[in-house]
C-alpha positions as a printed Julia matrix, in Angstrom:
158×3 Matrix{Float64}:
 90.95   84.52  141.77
 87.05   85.05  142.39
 85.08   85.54  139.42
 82.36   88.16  139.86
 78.86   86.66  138.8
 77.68   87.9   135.62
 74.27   89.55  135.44
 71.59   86.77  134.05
 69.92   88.18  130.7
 66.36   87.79  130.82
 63.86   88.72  128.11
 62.43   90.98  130.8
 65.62   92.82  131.16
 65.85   93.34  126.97
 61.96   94.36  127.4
 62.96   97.01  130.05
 66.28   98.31  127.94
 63.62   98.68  124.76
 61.01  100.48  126.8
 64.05  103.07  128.3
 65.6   103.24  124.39
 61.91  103.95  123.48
 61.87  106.77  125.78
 65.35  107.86  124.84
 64.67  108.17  121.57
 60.99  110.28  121.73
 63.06  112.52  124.91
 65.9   113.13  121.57
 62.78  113.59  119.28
 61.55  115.98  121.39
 64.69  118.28  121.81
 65.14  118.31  118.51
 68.78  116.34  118.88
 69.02  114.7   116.07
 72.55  113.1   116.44
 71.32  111.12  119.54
 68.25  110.21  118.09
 70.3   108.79  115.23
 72.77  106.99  117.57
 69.44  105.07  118.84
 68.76  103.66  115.61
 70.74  101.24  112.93
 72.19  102.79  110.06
 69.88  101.64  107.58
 66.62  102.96  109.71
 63.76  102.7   107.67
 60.94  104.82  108.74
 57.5   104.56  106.92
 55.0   107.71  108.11
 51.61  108.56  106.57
 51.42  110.55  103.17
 55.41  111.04  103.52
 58.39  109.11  101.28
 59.78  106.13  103.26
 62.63  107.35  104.99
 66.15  104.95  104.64
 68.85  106.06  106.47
 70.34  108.08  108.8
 71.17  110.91  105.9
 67.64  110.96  105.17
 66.18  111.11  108.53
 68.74  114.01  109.31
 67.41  115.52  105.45
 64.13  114.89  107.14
 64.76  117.08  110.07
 66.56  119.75  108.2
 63.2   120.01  106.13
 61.51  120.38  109.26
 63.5   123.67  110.57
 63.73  125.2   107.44
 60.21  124.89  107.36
 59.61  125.89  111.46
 57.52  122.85  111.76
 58.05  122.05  115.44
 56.96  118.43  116.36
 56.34  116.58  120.04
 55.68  113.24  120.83
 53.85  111.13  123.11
 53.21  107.47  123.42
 51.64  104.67  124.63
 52.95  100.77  124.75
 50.43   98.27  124.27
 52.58   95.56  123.47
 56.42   94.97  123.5
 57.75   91.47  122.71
 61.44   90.64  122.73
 62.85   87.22  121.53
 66.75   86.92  121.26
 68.05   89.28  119.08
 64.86   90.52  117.98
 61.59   93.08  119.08
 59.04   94.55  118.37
 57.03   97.67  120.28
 53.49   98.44  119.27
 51.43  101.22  120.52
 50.03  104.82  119.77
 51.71  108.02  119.25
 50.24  111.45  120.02
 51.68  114.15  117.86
 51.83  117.67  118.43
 52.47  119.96  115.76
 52.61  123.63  115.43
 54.27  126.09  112.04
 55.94  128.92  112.46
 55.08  129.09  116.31
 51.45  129.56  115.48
 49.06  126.61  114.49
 48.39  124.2   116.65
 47.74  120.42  115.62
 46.88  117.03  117.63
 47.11  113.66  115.81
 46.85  110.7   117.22
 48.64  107.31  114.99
 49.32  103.44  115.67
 53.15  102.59  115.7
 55.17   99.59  115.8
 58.63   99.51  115.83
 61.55   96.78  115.33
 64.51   96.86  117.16
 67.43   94.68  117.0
 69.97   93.23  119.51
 73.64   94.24  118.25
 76.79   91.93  119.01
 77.85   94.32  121.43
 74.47   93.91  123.17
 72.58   97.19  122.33
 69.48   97.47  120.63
 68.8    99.34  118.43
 65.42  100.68  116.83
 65.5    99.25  112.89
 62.18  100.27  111.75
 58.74  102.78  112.18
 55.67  102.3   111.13
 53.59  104.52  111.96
 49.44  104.44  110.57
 47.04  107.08  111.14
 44.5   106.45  113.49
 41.53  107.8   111.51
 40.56  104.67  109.71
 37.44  105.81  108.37
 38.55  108.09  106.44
 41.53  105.13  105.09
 37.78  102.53  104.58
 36.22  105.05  102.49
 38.99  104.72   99.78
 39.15  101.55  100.48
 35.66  100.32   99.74
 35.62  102.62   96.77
 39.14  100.97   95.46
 37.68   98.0    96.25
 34.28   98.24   94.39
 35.59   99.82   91.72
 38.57   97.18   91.11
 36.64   95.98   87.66
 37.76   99.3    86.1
 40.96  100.28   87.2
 43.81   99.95   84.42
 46.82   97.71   85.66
């Protein structure tokens, strides 16, 4: 009996299955399907967005959806990698997301964030997207209360 060689596992091969889950998962974003969006990520997803709750879950992330068509907030994404590094089990994507919004089919609004996301490498070999963190790209407006949190620390009550 011949054995059949086995397909060598590179980190470049787990980089190139990330970057197509990646682009699975914004292509289920997208088309508003939440079930395979959800069958992209763990369980216990955690998803931390600006000025929202952190998101744990898939029954929050599908609440989180449900909000968004009762509300006829329509959402599209974009991206950009700018770095992806996988090591074993483990990986993490960083990059920017462009974000088009519109309500009720009428306004209209581009924002542009910074995102990095974990992903983990399951026993049965797929990975899986863990955790988003997304950060809004506008960090002047994020200095200003900064510096004035930060020169003003003397009087704050703990």
């Amino acid at each position: 009996m011949l054995l059949q060689p086995q397909p060598v596992k590179t980190k470049q091969s787990d980089e190139s299955r990330i970057r197509y889950l990646l682009k699975e998962i914004v292509n289920a974003f997208n088309a508003n399907d939440v079930e395979t969006l959800l069958s992209l990520h763990s369980d216990d997803v955690i998803l931390m967005d600006p000025g929202m709750p952190l998101i744990q879950g898939k029954k929050q992330v599908r609440d989180m959806f449900a909000g968004f068509q009762k509300r006829q907030l329509h959402i599209q994404l974009d991206y950009d990698v700018h770095e992806l590094e996988a090591y074993d089990r483990l990986a993490f994507v960083r990059g920017t997301v462009y974000k088009t919004s519109s309500l009720n089919n009428n306004t209209v609004k581009h924002d542009t964030y910074r995102f990095v996301c974990l992903f983990k490498k399951y026993a049965d070999e797929r990975w899986l997207r863990t955790h988003v963190i997304v950060n809004s790209d506008k960090p002047d407006i994020q200095l200003d209360k900064f510096y004035d949190l930060y020169n003003n620390w003397s009087t704050i009550d703990i």
